[in-house]
N, C-alpha and C positions, 0 to 999 in steps of 0.2 A: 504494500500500500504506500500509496505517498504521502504527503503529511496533511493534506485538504482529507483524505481517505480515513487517516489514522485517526481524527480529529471528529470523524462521524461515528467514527464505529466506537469511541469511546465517551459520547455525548449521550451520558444515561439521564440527564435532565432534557435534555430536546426530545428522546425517544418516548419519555412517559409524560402524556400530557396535564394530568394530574400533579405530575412533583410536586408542584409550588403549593398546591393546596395541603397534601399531604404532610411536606413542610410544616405548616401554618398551624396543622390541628396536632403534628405529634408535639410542639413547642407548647400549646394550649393546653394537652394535657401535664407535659410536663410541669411548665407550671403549677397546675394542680395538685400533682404528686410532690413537688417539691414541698408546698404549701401545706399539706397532709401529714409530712415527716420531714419537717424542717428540723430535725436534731441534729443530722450531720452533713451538714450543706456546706460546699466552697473550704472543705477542711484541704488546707495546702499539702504539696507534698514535696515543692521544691521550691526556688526563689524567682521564677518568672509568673509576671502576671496570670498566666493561662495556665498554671500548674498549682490547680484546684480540683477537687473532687467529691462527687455526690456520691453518699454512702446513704442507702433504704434498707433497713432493719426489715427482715422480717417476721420478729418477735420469737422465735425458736432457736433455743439453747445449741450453741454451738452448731450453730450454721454452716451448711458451705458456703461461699461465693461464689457469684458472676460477676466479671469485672468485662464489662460492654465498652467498648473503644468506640467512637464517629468516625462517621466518612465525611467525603468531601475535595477528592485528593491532594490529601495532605496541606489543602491551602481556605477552604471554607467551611464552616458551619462550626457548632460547639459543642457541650455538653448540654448546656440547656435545651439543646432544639430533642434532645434523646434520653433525657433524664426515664418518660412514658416507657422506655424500652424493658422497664424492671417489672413493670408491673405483670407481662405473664408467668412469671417463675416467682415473685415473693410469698404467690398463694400456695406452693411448693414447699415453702420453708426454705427457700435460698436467699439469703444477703445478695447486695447488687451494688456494687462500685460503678461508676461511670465518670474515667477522669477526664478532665481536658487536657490539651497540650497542644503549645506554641505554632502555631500557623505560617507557615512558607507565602514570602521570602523572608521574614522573622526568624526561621530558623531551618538549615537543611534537614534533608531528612535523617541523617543518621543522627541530629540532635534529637529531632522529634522522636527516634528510637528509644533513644538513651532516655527520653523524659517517660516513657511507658513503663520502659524496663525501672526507672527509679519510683513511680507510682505504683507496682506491683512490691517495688522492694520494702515502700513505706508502710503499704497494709498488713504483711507480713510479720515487722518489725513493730510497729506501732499500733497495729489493728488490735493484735490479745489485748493490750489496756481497755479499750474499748469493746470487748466484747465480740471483734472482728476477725475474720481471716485465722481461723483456730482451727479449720478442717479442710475440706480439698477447696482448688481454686480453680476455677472454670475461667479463662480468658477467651473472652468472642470480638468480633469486631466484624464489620461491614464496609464494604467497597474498600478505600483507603484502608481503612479501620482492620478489614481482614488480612492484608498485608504487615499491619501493625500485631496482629494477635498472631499469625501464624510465624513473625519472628521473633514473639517472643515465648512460643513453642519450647528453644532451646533453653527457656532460666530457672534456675530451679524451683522458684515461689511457685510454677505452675503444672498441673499433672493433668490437665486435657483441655482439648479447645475447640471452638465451633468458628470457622471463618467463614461470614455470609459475604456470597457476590465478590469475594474478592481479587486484587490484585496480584499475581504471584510473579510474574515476570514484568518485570520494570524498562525493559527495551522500549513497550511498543508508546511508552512515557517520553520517554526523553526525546524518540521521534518526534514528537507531536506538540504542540501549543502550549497544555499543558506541565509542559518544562519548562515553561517563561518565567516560570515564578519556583519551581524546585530547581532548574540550574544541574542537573542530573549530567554525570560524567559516564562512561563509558565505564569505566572501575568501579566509577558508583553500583551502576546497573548490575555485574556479577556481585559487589560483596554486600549489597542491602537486599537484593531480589529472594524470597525465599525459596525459588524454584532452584538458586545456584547456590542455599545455603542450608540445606535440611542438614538439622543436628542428627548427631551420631546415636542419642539416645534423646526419647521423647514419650510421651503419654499417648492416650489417643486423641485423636483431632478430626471433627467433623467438618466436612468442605462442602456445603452449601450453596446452592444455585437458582436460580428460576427459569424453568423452561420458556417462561415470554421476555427473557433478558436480551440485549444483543448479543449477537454469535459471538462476541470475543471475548466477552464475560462470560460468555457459558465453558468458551476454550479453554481461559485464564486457569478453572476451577478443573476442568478435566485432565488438564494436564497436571496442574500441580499435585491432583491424586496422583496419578499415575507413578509422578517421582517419587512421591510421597510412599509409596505403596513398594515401590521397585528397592525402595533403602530399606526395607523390610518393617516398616512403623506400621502400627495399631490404625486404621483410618477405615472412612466410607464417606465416600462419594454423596450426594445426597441431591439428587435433581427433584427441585418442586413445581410442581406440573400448576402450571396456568400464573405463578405469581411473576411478575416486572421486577426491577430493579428495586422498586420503592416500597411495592407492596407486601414481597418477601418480609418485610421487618413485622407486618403484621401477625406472621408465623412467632415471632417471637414476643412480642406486646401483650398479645391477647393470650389469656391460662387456658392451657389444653392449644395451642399453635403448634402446627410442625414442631418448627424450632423451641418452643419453650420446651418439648415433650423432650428434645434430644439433652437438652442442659439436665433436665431431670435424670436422662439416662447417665450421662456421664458423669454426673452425682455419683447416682448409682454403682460406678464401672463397669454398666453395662456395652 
């Protein structure tokens, strides 16, 4: 493809015409949810503006966690617009982290790694005072977000992971428009892409897709099983029939969704 080419096929807000709406209302609930369980709201975890995070109890004794990352890649949206994202697993008895982190060109992306990797480190470390992060830890994330959770696969706070819609190869990035503002290297692309960095040991990790996505997000996700599968890791594929880009999140928001049923299973080790 060439870069007008590259530039459609990975424009999941022009493909789904709804985004904007659906934007609008998962923000509106979060707010709500915020508002609900304003106990552990905007708790920092490092010293940049945007390294905050929403922690939703959900009132059972030694909880596991989900810790939900946003998309946007890697240059728009926040935590706020995805706080709503907790609410299909809390009815489960799973804790729900949902941090933010520094926005490109504010900061590369291996920054933006590194502030993941250090908000997974701080619930771990500081979560037990709080009654936090005392049992397994589930890392998910979407679009951007699932390139964010599927590399941090490799750290030890985490022992399984759900990547919706994600990004696993970073080439067809740095071709595209989209690099205007991540500035993406050539060495970038092998040593942040998780398709060129699956750890040597890892938990299991669900890869997440929507059969009405564009073809290159459905790619993204097939292949990265595949490597994923071929280093001999614990994994499954998980194509969901009929959901977009935007709507898949609905699988997880809503208790008894696709995805909230898989966070449950990996709870479980199932």
């Amino acid at each position: 493809m060439d870069r007008a080419e590259l530039d459609r096929a990975y424009d999941n807000t022009g493909a789904v015409s709804t985004s904007a709406a659906m934007l609008a209302d998962w923000t509106r609930r979060s707010v709500a949810l915020q508002a609900r369980l304003p106990e552990l709201i905007g708790l920092p975890y490092g010293p940049r503006q945007r390294n905050r995070m929403d922690v939703f109890r959900s009132g059972a004794a030694h909880a596991p966690l989900l810790v939900f990352i946003h998309g946007g890649y890697w240059q728009r949206n926040s935590k706020d617009v995805f706080s709503c994202m907790a609410e299909g697993v809390l009815a489960a008895g799973i804790d729900v982290a949902v941090p933010g982190y520094t926005l490109a060109p504010a900061a590369g992306l291996g920054q933006i790694m590194d502030e993941i990797a250090a908000a997974l480190a701080w619930l771990r470390q500081e979560g037990p005072a709080r009654g936090l992060a005392t049992g397994r830890l589930i890392v998910s994330g979407w679009s951007a977000g699932g390139q964010l959770a599927a590399s941090a696969m490799a750290l030890p706070q985490v022992d399984a992971g759900l990547a919706i819609s994600g990004i696993f190869d970073l080439e067809p990035i740095r071709l595209g428009t989209l690099n205007d503002k991540l500035g993406l290297t050539p060495a970038e692309v092998q040593q942040l892409s998780p398709v060129h960095t699956i750890p040597s040991r890892a938990g299991r990790l669900v890869m997440a897709y929507g059969t009405a996505e564009l073809p290159e997000l459905q790619r993204q996700s097939v292949d990265y099983a595949q490597a994923w599968h071929s280093a001999g890791h614990n994994g499954t594929l998980l194509p969901v029939a009929g959901d977009d880009h935007f709507s898949i999140l609905e699988q997880l928001a809503q208790p008894g969704g696709a995805l909230a049923k898989q966070v449950v299973k990996l709870v479980r080790r199932a």
